[in-house]
C-alpha positions as CSV (number, residue, x, y, z in Angstrom):
1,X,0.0,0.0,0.0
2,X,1.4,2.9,-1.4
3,X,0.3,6.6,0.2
4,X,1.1,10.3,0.0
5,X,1.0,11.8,2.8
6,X,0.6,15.8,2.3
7,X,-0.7,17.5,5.3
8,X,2.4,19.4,7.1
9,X,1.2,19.7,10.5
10,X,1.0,15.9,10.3
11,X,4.6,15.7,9.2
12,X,5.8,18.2,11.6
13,X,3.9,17.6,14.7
14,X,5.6,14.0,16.4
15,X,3.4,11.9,18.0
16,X,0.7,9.0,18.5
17,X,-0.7,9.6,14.4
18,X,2.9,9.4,13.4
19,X,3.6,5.9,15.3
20,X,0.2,4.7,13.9
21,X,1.1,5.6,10.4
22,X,4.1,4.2,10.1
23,X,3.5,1.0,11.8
24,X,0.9,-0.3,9.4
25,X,3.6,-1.5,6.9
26,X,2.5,1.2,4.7
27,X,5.5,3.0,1.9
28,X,4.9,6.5,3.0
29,X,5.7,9.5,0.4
30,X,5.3,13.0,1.8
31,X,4.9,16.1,0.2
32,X,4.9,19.7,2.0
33,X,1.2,20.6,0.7
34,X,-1.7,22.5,0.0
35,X,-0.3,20.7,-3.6
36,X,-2.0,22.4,-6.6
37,X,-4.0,20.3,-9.2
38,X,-1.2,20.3,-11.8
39,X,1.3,19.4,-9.2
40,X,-0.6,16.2,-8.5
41,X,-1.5,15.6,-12.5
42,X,1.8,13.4,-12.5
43,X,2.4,11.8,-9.8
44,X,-1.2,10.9,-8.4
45,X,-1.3,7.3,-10.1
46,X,1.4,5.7,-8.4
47,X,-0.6,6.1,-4.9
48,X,-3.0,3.9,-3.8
49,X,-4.4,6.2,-1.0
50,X,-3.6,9.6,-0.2
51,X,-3.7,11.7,3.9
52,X,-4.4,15.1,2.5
53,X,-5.0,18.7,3.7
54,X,-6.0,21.5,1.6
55,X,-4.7,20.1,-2.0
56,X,-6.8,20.3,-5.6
57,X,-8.5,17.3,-5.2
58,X,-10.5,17.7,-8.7
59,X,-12.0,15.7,-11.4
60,X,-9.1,15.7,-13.3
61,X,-6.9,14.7,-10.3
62,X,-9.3,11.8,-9.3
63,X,-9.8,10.4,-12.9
64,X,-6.2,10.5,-13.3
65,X,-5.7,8.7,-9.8
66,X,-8.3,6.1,-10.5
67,X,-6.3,5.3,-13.9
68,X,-3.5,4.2,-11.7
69,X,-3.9,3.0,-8.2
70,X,-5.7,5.6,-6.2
71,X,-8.6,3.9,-4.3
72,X,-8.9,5.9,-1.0
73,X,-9.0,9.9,0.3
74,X,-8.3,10.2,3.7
75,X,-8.7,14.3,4.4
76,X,-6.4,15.4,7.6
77,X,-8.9,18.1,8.6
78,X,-12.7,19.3,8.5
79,X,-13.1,21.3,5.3
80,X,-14.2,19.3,2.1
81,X,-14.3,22.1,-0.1
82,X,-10.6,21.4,-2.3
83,X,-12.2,17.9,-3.3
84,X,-14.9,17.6,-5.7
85,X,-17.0,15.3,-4.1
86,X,-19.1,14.3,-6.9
87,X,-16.2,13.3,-9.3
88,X,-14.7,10.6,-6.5
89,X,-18.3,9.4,-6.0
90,X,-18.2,8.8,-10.3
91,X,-15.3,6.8,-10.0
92,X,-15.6,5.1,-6.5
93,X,-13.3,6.6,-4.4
94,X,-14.2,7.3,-1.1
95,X,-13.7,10.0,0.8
96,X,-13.6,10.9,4.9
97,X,-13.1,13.8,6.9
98,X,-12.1,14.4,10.5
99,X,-15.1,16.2,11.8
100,X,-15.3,17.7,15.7
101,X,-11.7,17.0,16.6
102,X,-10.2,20.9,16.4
103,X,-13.0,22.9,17.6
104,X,-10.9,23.7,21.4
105,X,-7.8,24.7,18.9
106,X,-10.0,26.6,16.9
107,X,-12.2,28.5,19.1
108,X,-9.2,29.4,21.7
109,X,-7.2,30.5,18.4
110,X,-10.4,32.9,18.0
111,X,-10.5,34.2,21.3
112,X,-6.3,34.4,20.7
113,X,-6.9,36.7,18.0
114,X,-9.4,38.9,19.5
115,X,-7.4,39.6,22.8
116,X,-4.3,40.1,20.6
117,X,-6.5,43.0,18.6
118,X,-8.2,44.3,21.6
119,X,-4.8,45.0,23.9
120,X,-2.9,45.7,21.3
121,X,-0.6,42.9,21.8
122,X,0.5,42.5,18.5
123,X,1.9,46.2,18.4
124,X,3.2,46.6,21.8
125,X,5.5,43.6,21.2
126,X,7.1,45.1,18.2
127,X,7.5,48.7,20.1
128,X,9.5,47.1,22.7
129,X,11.5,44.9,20.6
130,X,12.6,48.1,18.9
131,X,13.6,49.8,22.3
132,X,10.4,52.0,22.9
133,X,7.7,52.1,25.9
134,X,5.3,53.3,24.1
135,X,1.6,52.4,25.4
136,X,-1.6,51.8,23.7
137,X,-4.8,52.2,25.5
138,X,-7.0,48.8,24.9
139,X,-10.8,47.7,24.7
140,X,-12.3,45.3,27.2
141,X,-14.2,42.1,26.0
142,X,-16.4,41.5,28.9
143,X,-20.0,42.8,27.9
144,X,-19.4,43.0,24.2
145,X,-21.7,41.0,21.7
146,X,-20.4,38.1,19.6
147,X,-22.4,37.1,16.8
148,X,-21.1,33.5,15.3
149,X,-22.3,32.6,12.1
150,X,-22.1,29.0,11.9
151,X,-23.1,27.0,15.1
152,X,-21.1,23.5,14.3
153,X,-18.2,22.0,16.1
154,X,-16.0,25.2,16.1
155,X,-18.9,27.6,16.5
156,X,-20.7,25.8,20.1
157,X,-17.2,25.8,21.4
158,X,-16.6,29.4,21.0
159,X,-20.1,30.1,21.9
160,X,-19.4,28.6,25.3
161,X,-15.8,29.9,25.8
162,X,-17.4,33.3,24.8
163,X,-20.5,33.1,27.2
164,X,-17.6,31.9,29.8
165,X,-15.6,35.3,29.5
166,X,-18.9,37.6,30.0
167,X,-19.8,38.0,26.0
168,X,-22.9,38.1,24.8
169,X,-23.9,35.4,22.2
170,X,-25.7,35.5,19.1
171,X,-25.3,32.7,17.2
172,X,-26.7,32.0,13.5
173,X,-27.3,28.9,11.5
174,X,-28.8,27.0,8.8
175,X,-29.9,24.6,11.3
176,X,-31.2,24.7,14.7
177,X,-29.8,22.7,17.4
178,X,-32.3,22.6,19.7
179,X,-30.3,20.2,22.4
180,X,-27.2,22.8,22.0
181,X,-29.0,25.5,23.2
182,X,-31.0,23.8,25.9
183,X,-28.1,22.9,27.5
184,X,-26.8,26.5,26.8
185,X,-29.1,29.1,28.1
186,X,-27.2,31.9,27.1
187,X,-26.7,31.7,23.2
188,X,-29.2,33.3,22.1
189,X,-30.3,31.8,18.7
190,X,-31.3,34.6,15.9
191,X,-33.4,33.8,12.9
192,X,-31.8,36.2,10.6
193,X,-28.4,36.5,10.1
194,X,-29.0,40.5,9.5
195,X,-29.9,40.5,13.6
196,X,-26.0,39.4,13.8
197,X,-24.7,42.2,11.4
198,X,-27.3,44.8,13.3
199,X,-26.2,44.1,16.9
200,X,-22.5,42.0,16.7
201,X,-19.5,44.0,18.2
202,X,-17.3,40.8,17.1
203,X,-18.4,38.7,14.1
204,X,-16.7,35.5,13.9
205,X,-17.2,33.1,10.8
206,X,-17.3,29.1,11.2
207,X,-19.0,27.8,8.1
208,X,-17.4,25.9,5.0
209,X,-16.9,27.8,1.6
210,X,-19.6,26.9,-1.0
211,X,-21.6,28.7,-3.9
212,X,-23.5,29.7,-1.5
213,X,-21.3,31.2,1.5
214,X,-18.6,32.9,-1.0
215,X,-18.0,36.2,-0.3
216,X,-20.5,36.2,2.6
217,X,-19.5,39.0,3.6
218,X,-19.8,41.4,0.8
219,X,-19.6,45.5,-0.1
220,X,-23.4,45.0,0.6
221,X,-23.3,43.9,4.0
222,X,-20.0,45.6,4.9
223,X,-21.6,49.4,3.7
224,X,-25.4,48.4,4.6
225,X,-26.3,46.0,7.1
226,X,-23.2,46.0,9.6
227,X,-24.2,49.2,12.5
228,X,-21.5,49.0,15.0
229,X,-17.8,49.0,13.8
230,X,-17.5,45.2,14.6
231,X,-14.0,43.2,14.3
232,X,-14.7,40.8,11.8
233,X,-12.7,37.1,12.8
234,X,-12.3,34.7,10.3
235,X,-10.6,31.0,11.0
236,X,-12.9,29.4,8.5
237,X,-12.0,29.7,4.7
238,X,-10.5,33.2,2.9
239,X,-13.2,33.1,0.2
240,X,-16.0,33.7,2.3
241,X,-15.2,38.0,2.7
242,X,-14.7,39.8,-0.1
243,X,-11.2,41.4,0.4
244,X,-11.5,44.7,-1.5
245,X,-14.9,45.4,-0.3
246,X,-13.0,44.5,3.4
247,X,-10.3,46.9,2.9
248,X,-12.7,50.2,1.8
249,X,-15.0,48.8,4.9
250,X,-11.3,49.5,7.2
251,X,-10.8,52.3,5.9
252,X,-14.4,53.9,5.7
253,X,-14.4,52.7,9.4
254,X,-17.4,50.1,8.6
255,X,-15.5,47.3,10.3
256,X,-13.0,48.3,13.1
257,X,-10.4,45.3,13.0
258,X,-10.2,42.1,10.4
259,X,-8.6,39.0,12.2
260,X,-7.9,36.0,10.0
261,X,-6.6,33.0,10.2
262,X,-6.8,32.0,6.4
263,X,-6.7,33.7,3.2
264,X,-8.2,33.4,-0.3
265,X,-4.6,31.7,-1.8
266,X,-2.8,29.8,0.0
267,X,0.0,30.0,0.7
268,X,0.0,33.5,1.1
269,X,0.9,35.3,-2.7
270,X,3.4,37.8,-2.6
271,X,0.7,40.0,-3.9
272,X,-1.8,39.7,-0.9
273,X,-4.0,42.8,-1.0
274,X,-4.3,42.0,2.8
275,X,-1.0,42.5,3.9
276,X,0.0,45.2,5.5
277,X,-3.0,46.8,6.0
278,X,-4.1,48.7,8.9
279,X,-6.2,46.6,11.7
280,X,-5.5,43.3,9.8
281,X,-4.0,40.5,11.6
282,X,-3.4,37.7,9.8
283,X,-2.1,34.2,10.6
284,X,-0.7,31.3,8.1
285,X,-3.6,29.2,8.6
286,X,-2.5,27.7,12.1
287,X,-5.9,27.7,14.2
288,X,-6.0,23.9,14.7
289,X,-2.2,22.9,14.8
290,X,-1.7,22.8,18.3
291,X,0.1,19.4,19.5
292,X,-3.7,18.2,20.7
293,X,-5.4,18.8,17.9
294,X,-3.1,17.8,15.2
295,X,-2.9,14.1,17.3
296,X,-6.1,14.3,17.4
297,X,-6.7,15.1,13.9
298,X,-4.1,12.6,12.5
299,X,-5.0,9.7,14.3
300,X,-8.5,10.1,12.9
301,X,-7.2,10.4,9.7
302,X,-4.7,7.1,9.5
303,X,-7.9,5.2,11.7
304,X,-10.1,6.1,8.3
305,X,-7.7,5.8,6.1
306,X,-8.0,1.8,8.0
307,X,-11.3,1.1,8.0
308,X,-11.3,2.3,4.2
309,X,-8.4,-0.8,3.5
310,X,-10.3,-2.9,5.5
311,X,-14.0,-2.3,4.2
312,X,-12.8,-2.6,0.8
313,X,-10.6,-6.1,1.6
């Protein structure tokens, strides 16, 4: 059994998914990924599964795959979005995911971000490195609204690490857990996700990038529906805001802070309209690779990648 192993937090993170790996008798190939569709055009046959992260899973990369070896798709993460889903069900290959096994990472990355903003941390740091005492004056969080848009894994576990700091909650979503917010009496469940850009200090996106949720957040909602200067926080997926429209919102002080945690390329282009602008913060994608969560996440990922040999044997 021959697999490519692609996912760099895997690689670089020792542990219990490493000894599990590589004590299945498996010949291991790694590449440092996300690995771009023509990248994978050539070499894709000679594996007969593949533990990926964010690489260009398309038609073309499957078909070519399934002309060869590939029989399996193991994905080292939650997001199915870089795989087309309906070209590996065509030609039989399955695919798995590693659902609610980062949201801690996740949500306390979130909550990372928005202290950093808030007290400045990000800029005192540099002033003293470069000798000075200069001193920002900061924002507290306790009292101040969070509306999350997307109540899965990563969404209820901020929701309750929020509620447990003194935020408010607003949360939003497609679907309506009614158990989840039994249990948590304080997220407080709105209809319409306009109530979140009406009355949100901090907005905070946990939802997967489709047709659908692509540039979310758009000029529209930036110039017209958003009413109090909130920090937008973003650890989901870089297409979901529309970055021009997010850099005239900063600067025609519609939003008051942009924290992110991914971008629309990745890795970052040299080019990146975001960088370097004022009141962005922006981290290279590294909400869920803590040495918990990427166990966590890799173990899940080889144990699929398992029952996938052994379902098919």
């Amino acid at each position: 059994m021959k697999v490519l192993l692609t996912t760099t937090s895997f690689q670089d993170t020792p542990g219990v998914h490493q000894d599990l790996l590589y004590s299945q008798g498996f010949k291991v190939d790694t590449l440092r990924g996300p690995i771009l569709e023509e990248e994978l055009l050539p070499i894709i046959q000679n594996y007969d599964a593949v533990i990926c992260g964010d690489d260009e899973y398309t038609e073309a990369v499957i078909k070519k795959g399934v002309e060869g070896n590939l029989k399996f798709i193991s994905k080292y993460g939650v997001g199915l979005d870089r795989i087309d889903l309906e070209a590996a069900k065509k030609y039989n290959v399955p695919v798995t995911n590693c659902p609610a096994v980062n949201q801690v990472s996740v949500s306390e990355h979130v909550l990372a971000l928005l202290f950093t903003f808030e007290r400045n941390i990000h800029l005192q740091y540099n002033s003293v490195q470069s000798g000075s005492w200069k001193r920002w004056i900061g924002h507290e969080i306790e009292g101040k609204t969070i509306g999350i848009i997307g109540l899965g894994a990563v969404g209820k576990e901020l929701a309750k690490k929020a509620d447990a700091i003194g935020m408010k909650v607003l949360g939003f979503d497609v679907f309506k857990d009614e158990e989840f917010l039994a249990n948590n009496g304080r997220v407080n469940f709105v209809n319409s996700i306009n109530d979140i850009y009406k009355d949100a200090d901090v907005i905070s996106l946990h939802l997967p990038h489709t047709p659908k949720t692509e540039h979310l957040i758009s000029r529209e909602v930036i110039f017209n529906k958003l009413k109090k200067q909130p920090i937008l926080i973003n650890t989901a997926r870089g297409m979901l805001v529309d970055s021009l429209a997010l850099i005239d919102g900063l600067k025609e002080r519609k939003l008051r802070g942009y924290l992110t945690d991914v971008l629309s390329h990745e890795p970052m282009l040299e080019d990146e309209v975001l960088r370097g602008v004022d009141n962005i913060i922006i981290t290279p994608h590294v909400g869920s690779r803590t040495y918990e969560s990427v166990q966590r996440q890799g173990t899940m990922a080889v144990k699929n990648l398992i029952q996938l040999i052994t379902k098919s044997s």
